[in-house]
Backbone bond lengths (Angstrom), bond angles and torsions (degrees), N, CA, C in turn:
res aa  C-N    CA-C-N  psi(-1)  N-CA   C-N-CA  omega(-1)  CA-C   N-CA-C  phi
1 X - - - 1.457 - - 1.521 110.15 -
2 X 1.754 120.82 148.02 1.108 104.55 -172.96 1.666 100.69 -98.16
3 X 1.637 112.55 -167.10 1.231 109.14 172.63 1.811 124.22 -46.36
4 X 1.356 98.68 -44.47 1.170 134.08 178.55 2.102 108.52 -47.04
5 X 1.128 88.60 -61.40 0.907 84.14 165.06 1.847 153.77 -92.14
6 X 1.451 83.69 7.47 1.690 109.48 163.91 1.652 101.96 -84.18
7 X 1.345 116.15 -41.17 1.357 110.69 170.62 1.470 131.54 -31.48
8 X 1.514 80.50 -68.13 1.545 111.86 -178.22 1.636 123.65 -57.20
9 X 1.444 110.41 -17.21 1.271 127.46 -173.58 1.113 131.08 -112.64
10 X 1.498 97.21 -13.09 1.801 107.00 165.73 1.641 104.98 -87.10
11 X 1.772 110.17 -33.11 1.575 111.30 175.83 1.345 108.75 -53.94
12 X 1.692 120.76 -37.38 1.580 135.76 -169.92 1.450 102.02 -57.04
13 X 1.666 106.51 -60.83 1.587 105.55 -163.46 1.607 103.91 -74.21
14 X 1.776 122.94 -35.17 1.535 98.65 164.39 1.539 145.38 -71.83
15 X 1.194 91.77 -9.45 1.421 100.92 159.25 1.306 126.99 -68.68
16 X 1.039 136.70 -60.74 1.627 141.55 -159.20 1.183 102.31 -119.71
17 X 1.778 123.34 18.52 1.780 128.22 138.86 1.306 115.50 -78.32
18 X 1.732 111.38 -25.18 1.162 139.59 -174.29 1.616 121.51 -63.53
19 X 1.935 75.56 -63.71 1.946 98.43 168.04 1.627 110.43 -58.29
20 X 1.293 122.83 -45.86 1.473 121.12 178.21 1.473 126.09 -42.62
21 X 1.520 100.51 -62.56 1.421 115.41 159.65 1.145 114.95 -47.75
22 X 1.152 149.10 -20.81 1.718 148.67 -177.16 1.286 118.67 -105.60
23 X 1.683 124.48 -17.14 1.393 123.46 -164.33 1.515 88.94 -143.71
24 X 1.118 123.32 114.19 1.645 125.71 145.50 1.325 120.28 -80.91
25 X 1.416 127.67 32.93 1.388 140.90 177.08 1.760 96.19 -140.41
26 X 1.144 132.51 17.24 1.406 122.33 173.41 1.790 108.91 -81.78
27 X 1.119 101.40 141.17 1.319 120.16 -157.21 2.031 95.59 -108.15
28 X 1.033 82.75 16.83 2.283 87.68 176.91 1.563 90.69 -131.62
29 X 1.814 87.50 133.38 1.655 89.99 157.69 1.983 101.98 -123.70
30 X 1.232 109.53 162.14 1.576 120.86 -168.59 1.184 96.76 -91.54
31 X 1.075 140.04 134.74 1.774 152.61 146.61 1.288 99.14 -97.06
32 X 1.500 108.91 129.17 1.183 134.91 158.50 1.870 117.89 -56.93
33 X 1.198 119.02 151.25 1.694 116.37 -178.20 1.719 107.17 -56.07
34 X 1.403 108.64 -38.61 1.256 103.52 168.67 1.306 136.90 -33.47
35 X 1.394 94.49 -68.52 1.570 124.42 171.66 1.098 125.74 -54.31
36 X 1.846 112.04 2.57 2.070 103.93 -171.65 1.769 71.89 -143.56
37 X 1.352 143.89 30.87 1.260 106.27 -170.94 1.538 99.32 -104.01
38 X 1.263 113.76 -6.60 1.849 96.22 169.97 1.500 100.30 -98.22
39 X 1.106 124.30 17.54 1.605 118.38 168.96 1.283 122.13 -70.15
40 X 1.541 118.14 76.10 1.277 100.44 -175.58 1.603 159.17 -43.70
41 X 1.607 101.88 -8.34 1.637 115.31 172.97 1.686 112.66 -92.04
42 X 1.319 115.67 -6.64 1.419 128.19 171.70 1.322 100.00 -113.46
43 X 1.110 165.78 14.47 1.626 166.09 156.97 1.479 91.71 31.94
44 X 1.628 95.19 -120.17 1.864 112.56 -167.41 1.199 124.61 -93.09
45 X 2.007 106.16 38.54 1.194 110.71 -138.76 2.232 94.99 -103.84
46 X 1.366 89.76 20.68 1.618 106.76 172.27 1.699 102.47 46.83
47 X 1.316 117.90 -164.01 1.545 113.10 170.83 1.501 134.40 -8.26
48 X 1.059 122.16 121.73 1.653 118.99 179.64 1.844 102.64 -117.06
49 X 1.307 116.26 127.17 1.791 106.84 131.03 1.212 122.62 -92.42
50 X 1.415 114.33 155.14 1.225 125.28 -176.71 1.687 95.01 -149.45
51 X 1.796 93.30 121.78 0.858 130.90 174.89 1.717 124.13 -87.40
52 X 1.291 118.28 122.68 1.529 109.93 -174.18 1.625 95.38 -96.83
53 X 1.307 119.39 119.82 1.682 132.89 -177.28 1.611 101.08 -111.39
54 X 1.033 124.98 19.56 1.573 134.85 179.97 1.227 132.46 53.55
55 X 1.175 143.89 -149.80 1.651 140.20 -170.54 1.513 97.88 13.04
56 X 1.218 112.14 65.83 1.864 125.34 172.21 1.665 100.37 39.16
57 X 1.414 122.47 58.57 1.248 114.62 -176.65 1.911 84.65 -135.51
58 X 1.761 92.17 137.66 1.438 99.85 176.35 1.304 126.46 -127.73
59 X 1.260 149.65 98.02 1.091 150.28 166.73 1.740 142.30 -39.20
60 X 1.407 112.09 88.19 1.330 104.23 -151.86 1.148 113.38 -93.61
61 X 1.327 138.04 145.37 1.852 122.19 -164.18 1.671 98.18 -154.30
62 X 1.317 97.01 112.34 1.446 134.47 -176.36 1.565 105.20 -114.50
63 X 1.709 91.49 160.28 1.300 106.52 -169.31 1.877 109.96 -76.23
64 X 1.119 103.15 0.10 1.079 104.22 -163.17 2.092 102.83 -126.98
65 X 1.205 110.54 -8.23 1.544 122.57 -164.22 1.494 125.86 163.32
66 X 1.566 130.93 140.90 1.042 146.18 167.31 1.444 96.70 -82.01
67 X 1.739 98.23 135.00 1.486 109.98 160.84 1.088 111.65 -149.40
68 X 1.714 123.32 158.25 1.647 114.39 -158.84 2.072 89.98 -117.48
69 X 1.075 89.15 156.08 1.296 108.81 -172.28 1.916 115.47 -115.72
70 X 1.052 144.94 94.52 1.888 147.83 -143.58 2.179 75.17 -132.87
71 X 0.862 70.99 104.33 1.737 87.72 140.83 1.963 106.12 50.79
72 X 1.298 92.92 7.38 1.787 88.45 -169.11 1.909 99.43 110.78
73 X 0.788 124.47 13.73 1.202 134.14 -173.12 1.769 114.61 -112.61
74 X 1.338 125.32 95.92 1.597 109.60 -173.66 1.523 108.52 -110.59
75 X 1.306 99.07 158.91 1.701 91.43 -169.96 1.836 74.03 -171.91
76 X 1.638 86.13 143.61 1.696 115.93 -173.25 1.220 98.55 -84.72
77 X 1.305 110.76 119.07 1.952 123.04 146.34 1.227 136.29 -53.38
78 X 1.431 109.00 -52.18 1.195 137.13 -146.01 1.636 117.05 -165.61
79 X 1.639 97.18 87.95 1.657 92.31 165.58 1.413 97.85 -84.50
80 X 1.789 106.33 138.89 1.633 117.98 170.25 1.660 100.62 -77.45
81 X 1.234 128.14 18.02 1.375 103.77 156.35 1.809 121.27 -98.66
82 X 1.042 102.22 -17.38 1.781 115.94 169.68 1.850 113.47 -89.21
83 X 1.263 118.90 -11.58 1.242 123.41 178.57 1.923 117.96 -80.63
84 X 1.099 106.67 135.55 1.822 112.23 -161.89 1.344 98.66 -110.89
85 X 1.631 124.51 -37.25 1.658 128.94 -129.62 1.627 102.62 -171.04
86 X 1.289 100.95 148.05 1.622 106.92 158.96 1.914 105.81 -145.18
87 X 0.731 126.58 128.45 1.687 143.39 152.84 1.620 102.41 -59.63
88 X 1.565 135.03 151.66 0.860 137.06 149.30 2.066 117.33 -129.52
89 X 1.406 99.50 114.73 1.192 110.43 163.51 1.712 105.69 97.09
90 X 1.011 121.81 -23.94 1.710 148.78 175.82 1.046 100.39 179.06
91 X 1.903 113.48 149.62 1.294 146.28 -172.74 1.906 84.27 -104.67
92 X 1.285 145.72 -3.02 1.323 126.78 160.80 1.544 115.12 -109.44
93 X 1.245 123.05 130.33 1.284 139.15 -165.96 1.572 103.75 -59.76
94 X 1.271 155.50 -42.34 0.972 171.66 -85.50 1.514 89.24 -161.36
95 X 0.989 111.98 -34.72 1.791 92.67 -179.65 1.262 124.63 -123.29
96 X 1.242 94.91 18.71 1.751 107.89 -176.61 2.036 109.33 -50.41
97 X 1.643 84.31 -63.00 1.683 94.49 -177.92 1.490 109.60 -52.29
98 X 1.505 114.77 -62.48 1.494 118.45 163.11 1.469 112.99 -9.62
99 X 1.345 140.73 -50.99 1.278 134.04 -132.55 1.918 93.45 -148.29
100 X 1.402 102.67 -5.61 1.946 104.81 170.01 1.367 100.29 -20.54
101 X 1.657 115.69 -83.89 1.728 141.51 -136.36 1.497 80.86 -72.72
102 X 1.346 134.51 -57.67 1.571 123.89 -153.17 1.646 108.91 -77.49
103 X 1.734 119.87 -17.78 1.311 106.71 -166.80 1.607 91.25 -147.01
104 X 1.377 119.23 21.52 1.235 102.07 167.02 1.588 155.20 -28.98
105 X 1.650 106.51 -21.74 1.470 159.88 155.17 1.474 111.83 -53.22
106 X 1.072 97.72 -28.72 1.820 95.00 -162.35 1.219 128.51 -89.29
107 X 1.106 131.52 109.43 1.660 140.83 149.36 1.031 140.23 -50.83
108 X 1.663 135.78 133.63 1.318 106.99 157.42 1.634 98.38 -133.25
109 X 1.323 111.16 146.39 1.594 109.27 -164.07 1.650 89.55 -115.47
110 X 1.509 115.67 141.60 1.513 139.94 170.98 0.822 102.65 -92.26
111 X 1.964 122.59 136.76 1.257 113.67 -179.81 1.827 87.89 -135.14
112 X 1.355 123.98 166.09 1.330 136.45 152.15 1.763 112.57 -22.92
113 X 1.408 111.57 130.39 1.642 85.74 178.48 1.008 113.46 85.05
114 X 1.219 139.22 11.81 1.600 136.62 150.41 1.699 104.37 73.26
115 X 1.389 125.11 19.95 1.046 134.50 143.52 1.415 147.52 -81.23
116 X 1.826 121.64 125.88 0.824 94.73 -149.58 2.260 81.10 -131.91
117 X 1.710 99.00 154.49 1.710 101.03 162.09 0.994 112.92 -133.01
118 X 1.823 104.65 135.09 1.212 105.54 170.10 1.447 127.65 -98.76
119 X 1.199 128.29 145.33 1.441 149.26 170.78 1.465 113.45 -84.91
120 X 1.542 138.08 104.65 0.945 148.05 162.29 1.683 126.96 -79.72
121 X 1.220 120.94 -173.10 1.691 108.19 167.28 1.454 135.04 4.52
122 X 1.609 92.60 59.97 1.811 90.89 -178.04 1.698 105.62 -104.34
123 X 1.249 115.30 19.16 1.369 122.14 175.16 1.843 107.69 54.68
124 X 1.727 100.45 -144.52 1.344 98.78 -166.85 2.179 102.12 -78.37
125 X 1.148 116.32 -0.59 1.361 116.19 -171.90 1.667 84.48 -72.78
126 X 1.564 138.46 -34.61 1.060 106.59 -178.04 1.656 143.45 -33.19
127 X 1.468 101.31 -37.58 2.066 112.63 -172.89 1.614 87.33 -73.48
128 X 1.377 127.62 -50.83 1.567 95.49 -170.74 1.376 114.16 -79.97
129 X 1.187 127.70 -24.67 1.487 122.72 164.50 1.851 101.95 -49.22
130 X 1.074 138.46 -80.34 1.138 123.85 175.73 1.314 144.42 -43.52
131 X 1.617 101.91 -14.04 1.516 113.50 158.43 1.602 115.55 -87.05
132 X 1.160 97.55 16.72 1.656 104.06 -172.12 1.268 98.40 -98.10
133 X 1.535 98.91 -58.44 1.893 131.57 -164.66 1.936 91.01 -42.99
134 X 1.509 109.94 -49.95 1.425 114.99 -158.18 1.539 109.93 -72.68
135 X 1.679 99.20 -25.77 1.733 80.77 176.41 1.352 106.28 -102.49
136 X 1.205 129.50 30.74 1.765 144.15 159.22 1.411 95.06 -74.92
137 X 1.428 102.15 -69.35 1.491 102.52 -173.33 1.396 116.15 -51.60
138 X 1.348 112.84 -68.00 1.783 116.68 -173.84 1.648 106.30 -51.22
139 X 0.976 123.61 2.19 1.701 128.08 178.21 1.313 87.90 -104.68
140 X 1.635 123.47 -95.87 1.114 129.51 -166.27 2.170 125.74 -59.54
141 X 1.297 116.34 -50.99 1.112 115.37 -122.72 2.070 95.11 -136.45
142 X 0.890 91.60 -82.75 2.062 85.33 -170.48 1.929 101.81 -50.80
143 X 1.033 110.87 -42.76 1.444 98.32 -176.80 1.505 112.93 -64.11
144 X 1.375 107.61 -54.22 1.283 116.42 141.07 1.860 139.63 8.18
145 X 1.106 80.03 -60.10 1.820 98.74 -169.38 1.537 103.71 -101.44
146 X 1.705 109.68 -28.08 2.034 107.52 169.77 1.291 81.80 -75.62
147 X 1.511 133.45 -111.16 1.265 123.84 -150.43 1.421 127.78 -45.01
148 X 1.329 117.58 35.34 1.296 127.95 162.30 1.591 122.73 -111.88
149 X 1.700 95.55 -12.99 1.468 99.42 165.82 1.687 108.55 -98.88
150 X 1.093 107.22 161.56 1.429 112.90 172.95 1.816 118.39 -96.77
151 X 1.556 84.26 158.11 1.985 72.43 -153.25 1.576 91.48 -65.41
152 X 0.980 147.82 -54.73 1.791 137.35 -162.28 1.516 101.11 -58.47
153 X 1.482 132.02 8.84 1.120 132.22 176.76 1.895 97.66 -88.66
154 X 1.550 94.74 -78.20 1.413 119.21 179.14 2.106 109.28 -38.63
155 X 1.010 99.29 -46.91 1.525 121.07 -179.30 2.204 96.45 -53.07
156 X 1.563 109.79 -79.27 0.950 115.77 177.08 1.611 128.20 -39.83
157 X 1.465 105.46 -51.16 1.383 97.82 168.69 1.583 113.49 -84.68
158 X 1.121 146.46 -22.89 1.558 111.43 159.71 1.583 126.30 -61.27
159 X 1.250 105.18 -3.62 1.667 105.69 -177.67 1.390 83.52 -84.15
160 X 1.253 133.10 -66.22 1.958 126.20 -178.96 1.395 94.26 -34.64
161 X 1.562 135.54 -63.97 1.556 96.27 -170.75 1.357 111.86 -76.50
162 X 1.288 116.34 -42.66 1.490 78.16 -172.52 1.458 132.49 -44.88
163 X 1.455 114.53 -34.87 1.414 122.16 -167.69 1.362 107.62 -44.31
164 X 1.705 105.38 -67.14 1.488 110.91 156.46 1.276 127.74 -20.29
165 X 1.036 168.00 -71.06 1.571 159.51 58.60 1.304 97.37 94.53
166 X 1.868 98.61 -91.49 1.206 110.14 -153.79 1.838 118.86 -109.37
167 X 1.450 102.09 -13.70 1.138 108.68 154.05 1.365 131.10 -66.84
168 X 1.761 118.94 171.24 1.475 126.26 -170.40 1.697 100.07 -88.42
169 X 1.183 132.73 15.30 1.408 134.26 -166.42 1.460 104.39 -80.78
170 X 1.515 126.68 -35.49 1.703 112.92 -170.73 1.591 97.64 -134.63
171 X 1.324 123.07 143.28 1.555 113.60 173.55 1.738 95.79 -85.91
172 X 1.235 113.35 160.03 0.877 127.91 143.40 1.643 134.86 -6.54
173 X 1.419 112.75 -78.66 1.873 102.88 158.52 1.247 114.34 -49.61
174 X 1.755 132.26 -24.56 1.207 119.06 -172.69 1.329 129.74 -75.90
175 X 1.429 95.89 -13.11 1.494 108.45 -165.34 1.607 112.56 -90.95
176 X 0.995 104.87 -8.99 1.872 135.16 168.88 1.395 99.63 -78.16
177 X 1.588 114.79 -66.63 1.073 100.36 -158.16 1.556 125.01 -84.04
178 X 1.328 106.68 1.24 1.493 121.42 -161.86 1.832 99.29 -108.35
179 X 1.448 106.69 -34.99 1.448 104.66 -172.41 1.698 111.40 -142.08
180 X 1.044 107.50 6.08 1.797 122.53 152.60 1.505 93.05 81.70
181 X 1.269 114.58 33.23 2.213 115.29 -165.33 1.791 83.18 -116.92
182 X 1.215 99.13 166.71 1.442 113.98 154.77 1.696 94.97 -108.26
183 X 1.066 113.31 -178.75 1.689 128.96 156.91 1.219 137.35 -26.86
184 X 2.088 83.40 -74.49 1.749 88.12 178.74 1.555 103.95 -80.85
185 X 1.605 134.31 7.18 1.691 133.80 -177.96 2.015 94.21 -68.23
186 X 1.557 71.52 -53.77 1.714 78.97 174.69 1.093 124.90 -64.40
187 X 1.236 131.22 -41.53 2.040 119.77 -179.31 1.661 85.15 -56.60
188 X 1.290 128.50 -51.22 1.601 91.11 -147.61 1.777 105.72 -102.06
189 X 1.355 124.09 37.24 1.425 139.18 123.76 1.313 118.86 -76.19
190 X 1.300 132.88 -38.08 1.307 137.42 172.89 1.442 115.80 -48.43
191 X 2.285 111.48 -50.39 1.287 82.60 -158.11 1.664 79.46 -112.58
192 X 0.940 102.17 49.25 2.126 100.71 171.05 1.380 108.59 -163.92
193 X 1.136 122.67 43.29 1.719 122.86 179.86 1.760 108.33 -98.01
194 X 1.377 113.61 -16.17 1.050 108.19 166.22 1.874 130.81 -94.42
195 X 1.856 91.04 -5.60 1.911 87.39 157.27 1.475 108.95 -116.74
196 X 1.092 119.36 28.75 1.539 136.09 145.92 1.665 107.06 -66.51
197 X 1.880 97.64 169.65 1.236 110.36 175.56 1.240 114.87 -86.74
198 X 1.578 100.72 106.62 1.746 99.20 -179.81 1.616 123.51 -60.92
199 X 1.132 120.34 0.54 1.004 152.71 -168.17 1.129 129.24 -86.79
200 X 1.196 105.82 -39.81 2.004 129.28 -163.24 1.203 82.57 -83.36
201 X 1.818 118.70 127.88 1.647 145.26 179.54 1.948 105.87 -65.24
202 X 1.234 117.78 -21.64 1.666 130.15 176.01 1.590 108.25 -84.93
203 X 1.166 108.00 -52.99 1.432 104.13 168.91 1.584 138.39 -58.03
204 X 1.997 100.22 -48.35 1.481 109.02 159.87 1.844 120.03 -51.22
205 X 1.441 90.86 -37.15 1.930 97.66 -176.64 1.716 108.32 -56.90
206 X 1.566 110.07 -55.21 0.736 137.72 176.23 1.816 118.47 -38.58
207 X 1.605 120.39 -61.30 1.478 136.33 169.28 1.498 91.41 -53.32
208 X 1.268 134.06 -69.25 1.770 132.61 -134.93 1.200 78.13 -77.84
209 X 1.885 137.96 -63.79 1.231 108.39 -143.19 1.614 106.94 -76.54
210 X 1.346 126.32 -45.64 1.397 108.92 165.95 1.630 147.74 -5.32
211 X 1.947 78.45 -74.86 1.639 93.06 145.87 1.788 136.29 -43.48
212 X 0.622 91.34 -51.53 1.604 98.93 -172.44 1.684 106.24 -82.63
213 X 1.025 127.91 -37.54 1.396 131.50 -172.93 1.280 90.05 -81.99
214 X 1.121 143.37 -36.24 1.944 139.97 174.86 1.382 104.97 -59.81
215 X 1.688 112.95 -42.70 1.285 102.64 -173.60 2.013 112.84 -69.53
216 X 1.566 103.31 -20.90 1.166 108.94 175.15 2.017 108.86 -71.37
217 X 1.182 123.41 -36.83 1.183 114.27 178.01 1.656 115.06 -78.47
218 X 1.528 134.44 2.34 1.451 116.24 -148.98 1.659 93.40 -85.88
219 X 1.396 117.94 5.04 1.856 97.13 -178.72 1.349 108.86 -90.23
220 X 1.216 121.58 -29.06 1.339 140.31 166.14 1.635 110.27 -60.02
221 X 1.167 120.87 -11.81 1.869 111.92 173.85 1.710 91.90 -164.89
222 X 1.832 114.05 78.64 1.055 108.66 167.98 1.453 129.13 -75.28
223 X 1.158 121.83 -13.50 1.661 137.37 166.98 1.013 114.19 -72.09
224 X 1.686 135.07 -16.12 1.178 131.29 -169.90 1.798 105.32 -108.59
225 X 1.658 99.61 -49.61 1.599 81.51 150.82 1.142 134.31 -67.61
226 X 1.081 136.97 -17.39 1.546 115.47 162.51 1.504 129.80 -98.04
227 X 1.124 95.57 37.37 1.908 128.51 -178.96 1.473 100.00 -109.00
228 X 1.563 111.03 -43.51 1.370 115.86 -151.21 1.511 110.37 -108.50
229 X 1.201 102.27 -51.31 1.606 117.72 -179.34 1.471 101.14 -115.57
230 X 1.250 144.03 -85.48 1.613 118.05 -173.71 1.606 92.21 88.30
231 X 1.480 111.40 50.04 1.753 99.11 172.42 1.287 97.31 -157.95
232 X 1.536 131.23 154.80 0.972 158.18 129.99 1.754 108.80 -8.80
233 X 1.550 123.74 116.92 1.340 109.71 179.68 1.386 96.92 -78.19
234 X 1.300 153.63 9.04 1.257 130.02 172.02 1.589 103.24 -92.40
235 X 1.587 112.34 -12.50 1.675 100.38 -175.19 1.719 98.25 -82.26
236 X 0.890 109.23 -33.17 1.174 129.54 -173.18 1.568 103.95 -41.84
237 X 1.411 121.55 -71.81 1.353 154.47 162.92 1.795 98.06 -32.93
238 X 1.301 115.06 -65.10 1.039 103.39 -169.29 1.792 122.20 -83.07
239 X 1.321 99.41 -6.98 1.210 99.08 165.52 2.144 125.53 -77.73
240 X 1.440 96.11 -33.63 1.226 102.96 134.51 1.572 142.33 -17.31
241 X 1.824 102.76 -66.34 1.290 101.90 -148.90 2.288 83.48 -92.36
242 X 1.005 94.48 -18.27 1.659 108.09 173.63 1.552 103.95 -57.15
243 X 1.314 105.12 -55.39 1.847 109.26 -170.28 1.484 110.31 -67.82
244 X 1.129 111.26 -30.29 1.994 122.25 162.63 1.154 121.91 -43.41
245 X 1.788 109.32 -52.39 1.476 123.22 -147.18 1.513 86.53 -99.25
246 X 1.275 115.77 -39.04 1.872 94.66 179.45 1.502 111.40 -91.40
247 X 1.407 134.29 -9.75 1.419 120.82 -179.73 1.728 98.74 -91.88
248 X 1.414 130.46 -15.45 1.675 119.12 -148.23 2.005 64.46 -110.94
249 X 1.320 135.90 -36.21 1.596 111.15 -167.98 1.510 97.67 101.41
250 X 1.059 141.26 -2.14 1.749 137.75 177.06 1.237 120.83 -80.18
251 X 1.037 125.48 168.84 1.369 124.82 -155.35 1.827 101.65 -99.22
């Protein structure tokens, strides 16, 4: 095991030793490294939870990867080295609460590559699985992916949304019909998209096309782009094609 993954596995076992102690309805029990080390689809993968997700389906969560378990059958979900992001319950902000009681359970994991899996019926093991997911990320991956942009990157495209927003560039129906937001959806992506999930495939759609469709309106309101943005449409563009290549993982 590497350092990395001693990390990752002491966070594993305090977490969902944690969750145990708090929920006598948790649906994960902890195996010790002992206990999984002749398991051959988990090798040296030290500590395991294992999650019961029902219809004999098991959820295994290692320091190193989720893998699902059907009948005696294991097969990898999720290596945490290709993983960026997770959504919980809906990947749209707006409907999270909407849909709490019916999918409270629900996951969706971001992977490299604009791939994404979802996790259904994981009962109450979901909160420590997601307190797991977060220190994957804060080790590996969301900090990761901000300090991988550069700040005149990050800087430039929130001035594109805001402009959008609050500039004369889109009416109102347009902003529906062009990027599926109302207004105020947009002010509060505008002034919080960077402690959002950089990750979430609605949100990335969401930044580029803005961007780029602003750069298509700035001849039509040249006072307002240079009120708002004050840039070059090719920086513009390429800050874009920058926010792609480090949130999607491409080269």
């Amino acid at each position: 095991m590497t350092l990395l993954d001693v990390l990752l596995t002491e966070h594993l076992v305090e977490i969902f030793q944690a969750a145990a102690g708090r929920r006598a309805d948790l649906n994960a029990v902890l195996l010790p490294a002992s206990a999984v080390a002749g398991d051959v689809p988990l090798g040296d993968r030290g500590a395991v939870a294992r999650i019961d997700a029902g219809s004999d389906e098991v959820i295994g969560v290692s320091a190193r990867e989720l893998t699902r378990d059907v009948a005696g059958v294991v097969d990898q979900l999720v290596d945490f080295q290709d993983m960026v992001g997770y959504d919980w319950i809906s990947p749209q902000m707006d409907k999270k609460v909407a849909l709490k009681d019916r999918h409270y359970d629900r996951l969706f994991i971001y992977l490299k590559g604009e791939r994404t899996v979802t996790l259904t019926s994981l009962g109450p093991a979901v909160y420590p699985l997601m307190a797991f997911l977060g220190k994957v990320l804060e080790v590996r991956s969301q900090k990761v992916l901000l300090r991988g942009l550069e700040g005149p990157v990050v800087d430039l495209l929130g001035n594109c949304l805001r402009a959008a927003v609050e500039g004369p560039f889109f009416a109102d129906e347009e902003l529906d019909q062009l990027f599926a937001q109302d207004r105020a959806s947009l002010a509060v992506l505008a002034s919080m998209w960077t402690r959002m999930n950089l990750a979430a495939p609605d949100l990335r759609r969401t930044v580029e096309a803005v961007a780029l469709m602003l750069v298509e309106r700035r001849r039509a309101h040249p006072e307002a782009w240079a009120d708002f943005v004050a840039a070059d449409p090719d920086q513009v563009r390429r800050a874009v094609a920058e926010f792609a290549r480090v949130v999607t993982g491409s080269e």
